[in-house]
C-alpha positions, 0 to 999 in steps of 0.5 A: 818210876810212878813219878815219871809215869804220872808226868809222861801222862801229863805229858800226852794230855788225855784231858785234850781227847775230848775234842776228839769226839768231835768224830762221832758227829757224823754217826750221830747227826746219821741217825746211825749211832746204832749201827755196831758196824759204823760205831766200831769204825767211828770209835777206832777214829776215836782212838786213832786221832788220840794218839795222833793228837797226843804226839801233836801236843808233845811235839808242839811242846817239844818246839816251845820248850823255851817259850812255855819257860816264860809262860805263867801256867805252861811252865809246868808242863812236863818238858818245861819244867824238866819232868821228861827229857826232851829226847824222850818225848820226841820218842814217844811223839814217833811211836804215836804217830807210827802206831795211829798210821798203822791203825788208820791206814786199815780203815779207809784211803779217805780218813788216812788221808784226813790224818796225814792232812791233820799231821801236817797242818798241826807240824806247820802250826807248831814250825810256824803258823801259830807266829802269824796273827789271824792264820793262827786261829784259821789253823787251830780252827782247821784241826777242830774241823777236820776232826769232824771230817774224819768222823764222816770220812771212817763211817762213810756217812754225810754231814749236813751244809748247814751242819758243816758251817756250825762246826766251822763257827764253833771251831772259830769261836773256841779258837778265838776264845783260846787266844783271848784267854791267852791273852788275858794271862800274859796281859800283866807282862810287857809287850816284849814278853808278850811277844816272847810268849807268842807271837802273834799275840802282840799283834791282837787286842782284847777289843779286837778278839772280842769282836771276833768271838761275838762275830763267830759266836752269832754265827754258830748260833744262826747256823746251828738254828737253821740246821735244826730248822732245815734237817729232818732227823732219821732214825728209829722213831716213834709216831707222834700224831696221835700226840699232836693234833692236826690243826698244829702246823706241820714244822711243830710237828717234825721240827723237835730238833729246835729243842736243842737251840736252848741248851746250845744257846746257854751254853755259847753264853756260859762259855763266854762269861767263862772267858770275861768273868773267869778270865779262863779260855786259854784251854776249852777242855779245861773250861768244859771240865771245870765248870759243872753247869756247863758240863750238865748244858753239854750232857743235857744236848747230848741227850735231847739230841739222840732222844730226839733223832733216835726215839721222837720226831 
């Protein structure tokens, strides 16, 4: 019994449930991440898109059953290697999504809607689109976007343009940088097995996707820097001009939020020498969870940005 609750945890990925705070974007960049209200209707988004992102997961795995056989590390996963049925799965798969449309029809049209949107594309992704080179990583990138949207959608409040392009580059990035690392694992095999695996990785070189990751990795960082150029954080705030004398021109003085540029930037580099030198990226969250100075990059963000909007500007 304990056996079989351990694998139907494997099963559900909670690991993966840290893209999901994807959701708190909006709440936080808002100046809104107080506000118990607006936290309450973002931390049950949270809790929705896990269960929604948890039944994706199986039901991806529940279509490449055969394929994952075949694949040097996913021939572990549960259904796989034989630890869960697969009639099982696809019953857990149903409840998830029944109970997440339950949840997430009671709090807004807006952000069932972004759910419904979400299920969709993650069942064409799984069907088919991951087969086609290049609307792959479109479509993994969409569900990293739309996470984010449904983050605005449950608060009701606005991200910024600017902000909106660097998660859309981020998500490219990450989603590029999956596929490499995929295709760093497989690239031992034949082509054919390659192709048996994935498809669409027969159809990608190393140099290829290398230039998509720099391509998608300078744009994160070029909009990333502009959005904490051109926004001007709200929030509690405490005045700092007794601080800052009057002579200093006007942009040091409001724009702290460029602070967060250096963690942002070291971490674009960290990630890509986890791809290049550890050969890891097929999985971000395994990435993010395995290496301890990019982990402190993230918190150290996390905390310069709600210092920064919440405290000082």
């Amino acid at each position: 019994m304990n056996k079989l609750a351990y694998n139907l945890l494997r099963l559900v990925r909670p690991r993966q449930w840290i893209k999901n705070l994807a959701v708190f974007a909006a709440i936080t960049f808002g100046g809104e991440l107080f506000n118990t209200d607006l936290l309450q209707k973002a931390a049950l988004a949270f809790l929705v898109y896990c269960m929604l992102s948890s039944a994706i997961y199986i039901i991806n795995d529940a279509f490449d059953v055969e394929k994952d056989k075949m694949h040097p590390f996913k021939k572990f996963r549960p259904l796989a290697h034989g630890d869960v049925s697969v009639r099982l799965a696809v019953l857990i798969a149903v409840t998830l999504i029944l109970l997440s449309f339950s949840i997430g029809i009671s709090v807004n049209p807006a952000f069932f809607g972004s759910m419904v949107v979400y299920l969709l594309l993650q069942i064409s992704y799984s069907a088919f689109l991951k087969h086609i080179a290049i609307i792959d990583i479109l479509a993994l990138a969409a569900g990293y976007i739309l996470r984010v949207y449904a983050g605005e959608f449950a608060t009701g409040l606005h991200i910024s343009v600017w902000l909106l392009l660097t998660t859309i580059s981020l998500s490219l990035f990450l989603a590029i940088g999956k596929r490499r690392g995929e295709l760093t694992l497989v690239s031992k095999s034949s082509a054919t097995h390659i192709e048996l695996t994935r498809k669409s990785l027969s159809h990608y070189s190393e140099r290829l996707l290398d230039v998509y990751a720099s391509m998608f990795a300078t744009s994160t960082f070029i909009s990333y820097t502009l959005f904490t150029f051109l926004e001007y954080p709200s929030g509690v705030r405490i005045s700092l001009e007794v601080l800052m004398p009057e002579f200093l021109p006007t942009f040091l003085q409001r724009k702290w939020l460029m602070i967060t540029i250096i963690p942002v930037v070291y971490g674009l580099m960290r990630y890509l020498q986890d791809i290049y030198e550890k050969h890891e990226g097929e999985s971000p969250e395994r990435v993010f969870l395995s290496d301890k100075p990019l982990i402190v990059t993230v918190l150290t963000w996390i905390l310069l940005v709600v210092l920064i909007i919440y405290i000082g500007s």
